[in-house]
C-alpha positions in Angstrom: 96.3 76.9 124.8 96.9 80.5 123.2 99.4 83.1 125.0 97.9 86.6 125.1 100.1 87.6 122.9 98.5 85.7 120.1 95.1 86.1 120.7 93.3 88.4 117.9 91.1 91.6 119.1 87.4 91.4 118.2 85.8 92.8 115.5 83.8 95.8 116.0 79.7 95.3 114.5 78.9 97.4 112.1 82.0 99.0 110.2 83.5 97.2 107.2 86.7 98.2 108.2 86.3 96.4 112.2 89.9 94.8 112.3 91.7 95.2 109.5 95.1 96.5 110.7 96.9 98.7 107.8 99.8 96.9 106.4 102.1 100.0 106.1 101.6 103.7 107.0 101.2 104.6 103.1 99.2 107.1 101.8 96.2 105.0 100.0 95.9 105.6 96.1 92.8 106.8 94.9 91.7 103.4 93.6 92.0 101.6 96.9 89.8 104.2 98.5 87.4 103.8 95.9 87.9 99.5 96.6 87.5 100.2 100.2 84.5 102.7 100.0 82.8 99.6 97.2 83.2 96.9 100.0 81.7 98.6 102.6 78.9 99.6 101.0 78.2 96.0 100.2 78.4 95.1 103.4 75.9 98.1 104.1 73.7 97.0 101.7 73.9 93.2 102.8 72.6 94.2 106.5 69.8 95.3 105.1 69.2 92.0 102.4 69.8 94.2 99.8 66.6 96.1 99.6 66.7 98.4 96.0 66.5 102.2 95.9 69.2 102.9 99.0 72.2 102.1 96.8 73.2 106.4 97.4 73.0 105.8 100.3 74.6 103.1 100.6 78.0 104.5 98.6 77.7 107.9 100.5 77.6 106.1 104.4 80.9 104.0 102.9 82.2 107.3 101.9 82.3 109.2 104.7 83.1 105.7 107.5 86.2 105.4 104.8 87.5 108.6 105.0 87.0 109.1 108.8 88.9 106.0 109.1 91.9 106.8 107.0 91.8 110.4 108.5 92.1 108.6 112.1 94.7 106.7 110.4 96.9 109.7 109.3 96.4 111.4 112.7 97.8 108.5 114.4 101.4 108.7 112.2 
């Protein structure tokens, strides 16, 4: 049986970021913003089975749910 202690939170639905705990406090280099920004909006356009002509869109929703994230993230230091 698992102690509390070791028991994992949820993921939230609907952010491609929904668990991922930051290793350090860092600041993030450019070109993992731009990795994180590329994954989630894959995993934008995969909720919606990947349906052409919303790419944009796609890469500009990533954008800004990145950057509100590692803004939350550098408040919280």
């Amino acid at each position: 049986m698992k102690s509390a202690r070791s028991r994992s939170k949820p993921r939230r639905a609907g952010t491609a970021l929904a668990g991922v705990k930051p290793v350090s406090q860092a600041p993030v280099s450019p070109g993992d913003r731009a990795q994180m920004v590329a994954l989630a909006a894959y995993y934008r356009a995969e909720r919606r089975g990947f349906e052409p002509g919303r790419e944009l869109e796609d890469w500009l929703e990533a954008e800004a749910e990145v950057d509100a994230a590692l803004r939350t993230r550098q408040a919280a230091r």
